[in-house]
C-alpha positions in Angstrom: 108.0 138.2 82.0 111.1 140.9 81.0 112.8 142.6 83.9 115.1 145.6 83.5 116.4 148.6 85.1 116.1 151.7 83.5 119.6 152.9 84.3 121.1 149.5 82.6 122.2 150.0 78.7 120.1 147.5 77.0 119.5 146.5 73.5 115.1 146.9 73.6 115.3 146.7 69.5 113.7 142.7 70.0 111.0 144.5 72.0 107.4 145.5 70.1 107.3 149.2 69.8 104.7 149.8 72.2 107.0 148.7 75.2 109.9 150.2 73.9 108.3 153.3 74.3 107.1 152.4 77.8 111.0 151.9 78.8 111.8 154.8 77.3 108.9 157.1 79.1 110.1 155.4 82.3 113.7 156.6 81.5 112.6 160.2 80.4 109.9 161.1 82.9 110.1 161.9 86.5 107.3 159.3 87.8 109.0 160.1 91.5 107.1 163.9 91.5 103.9 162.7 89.5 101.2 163.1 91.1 99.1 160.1 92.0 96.1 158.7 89.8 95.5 157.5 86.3 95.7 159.2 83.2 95.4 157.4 80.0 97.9 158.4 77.4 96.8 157.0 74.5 93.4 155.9 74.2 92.7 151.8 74.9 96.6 151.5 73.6 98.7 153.2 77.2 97.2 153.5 80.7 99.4 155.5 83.5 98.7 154.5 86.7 101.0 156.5 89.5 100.2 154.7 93.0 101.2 155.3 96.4 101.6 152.2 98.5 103.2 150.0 101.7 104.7 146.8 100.6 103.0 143.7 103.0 103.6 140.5 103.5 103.2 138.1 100.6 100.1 135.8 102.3 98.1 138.9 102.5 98.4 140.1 98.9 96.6 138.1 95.6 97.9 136.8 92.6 96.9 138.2 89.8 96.6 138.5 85.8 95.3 140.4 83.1 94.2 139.6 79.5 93.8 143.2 77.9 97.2 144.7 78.7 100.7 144.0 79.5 101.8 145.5 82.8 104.8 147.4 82.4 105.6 147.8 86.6 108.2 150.3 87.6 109.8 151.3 91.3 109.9 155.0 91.0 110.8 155.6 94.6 111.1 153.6 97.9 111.4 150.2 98.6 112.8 147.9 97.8 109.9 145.9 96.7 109.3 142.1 96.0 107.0 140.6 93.2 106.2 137.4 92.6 105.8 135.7 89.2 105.3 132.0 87.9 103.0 131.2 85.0 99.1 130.8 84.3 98.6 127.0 83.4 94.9 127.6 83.8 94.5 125.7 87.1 94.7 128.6 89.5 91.5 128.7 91.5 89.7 132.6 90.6 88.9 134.5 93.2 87.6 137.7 91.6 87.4 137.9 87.9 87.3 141.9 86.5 88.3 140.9 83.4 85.6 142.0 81.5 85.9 145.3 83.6 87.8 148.4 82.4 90.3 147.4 85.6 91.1 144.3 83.4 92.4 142.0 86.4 91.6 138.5 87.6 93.1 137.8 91.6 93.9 134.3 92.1 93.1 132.3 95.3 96.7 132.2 97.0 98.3 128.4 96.3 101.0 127.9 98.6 102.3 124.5 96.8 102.6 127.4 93.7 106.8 127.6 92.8 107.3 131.4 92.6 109.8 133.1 91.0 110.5 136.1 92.8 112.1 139.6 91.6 113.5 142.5 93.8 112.8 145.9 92.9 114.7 148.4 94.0 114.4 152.1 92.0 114.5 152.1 88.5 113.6 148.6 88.1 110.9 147.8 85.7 109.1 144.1 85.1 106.6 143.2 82.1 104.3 140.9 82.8 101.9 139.5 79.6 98.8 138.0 79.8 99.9 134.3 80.8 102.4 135.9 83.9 100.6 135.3 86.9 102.2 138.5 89.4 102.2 139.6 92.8 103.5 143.0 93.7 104.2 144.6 96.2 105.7 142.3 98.2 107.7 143.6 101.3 111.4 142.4 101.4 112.3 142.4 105.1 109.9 145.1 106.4 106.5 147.3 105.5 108.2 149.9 103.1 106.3 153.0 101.3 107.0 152.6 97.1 105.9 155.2 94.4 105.2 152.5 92.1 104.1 153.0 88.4 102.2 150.5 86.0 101.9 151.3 82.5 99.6 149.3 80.8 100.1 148.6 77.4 98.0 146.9 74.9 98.4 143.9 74.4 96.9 143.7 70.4 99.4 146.8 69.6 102.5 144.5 70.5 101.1 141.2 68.1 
């Protein structure tokens, strides 16, 4: 897991091309007036998803992970916005495997004697999360709040 904000200088040269240019469309496009949906950019290789959501409770959202892509997760607008993160050791019960779907996500049964890290989002913020980063966003800090929240997924074989 990387975690950033796009408004911080930072040195991405130790990055894989493919997510530097994921920071750098988050730092160049105005994701806060897209409209909602997904587009793909480039075929298989970048996914835009532009979502609309409330942040909730953490007992009420799933872990989850993906195999295909790296999530790139940005707070365009709103929040703030939690997301929990700890790693897949491969003993997390499945609850519903898409894997082998074009969504390209596996949910986790919740474990509550899991150790999660935990990140705060607040706009501009970006996380990465790779295939073994177990994540769970949209996590409300003190309160339900509405986020324009943006995933870019990247490919994961473009960045080996």
């Amino acid at each position: 897991m990387i975690s950033g904000n796009i408004y911080e200088k930072s040195d991405l040269s130790l990055l894989p091309a493919p997510l530097r240019r994921a920071v750098e469309l988050l730092r160049t496009t105005d994701f806060a007036n897209h409209e909602p949906g997904r587009f793909v950019l480039e075929e298989d290789r970048l996914i835009l998803q532009v979502l609309d959501l409330t942040t909730a409770p953490r007992a009420t959202l799933r872990p989850e992970v993906h195999k295909k892509y790296i999530d790139v997760q940005f707070l365009a607008a709103g929040g703030p916005e939690k997301i929990a993160w700890y790693p897949d050791l491969g003993q997390a019960v499945v609850d519903e495997n898409l894997l082998d779907t074009p969504r390209d996500i596996c949910f986790y049964h919740n474990d509550p004697t899991q150790r999660e890290g935990m990140i705060e989002m607040q706009p501009g913020s970006y996380a990465m999360f790779f295939p073994w980063d177990v994540h769970v966003p949209a996590i409300q800090a003190e309160s339900p709040a509405a986020i324009r929240k943006i995933v870019l997924k990247v490919a994961l074989e473009g960045c080996l």
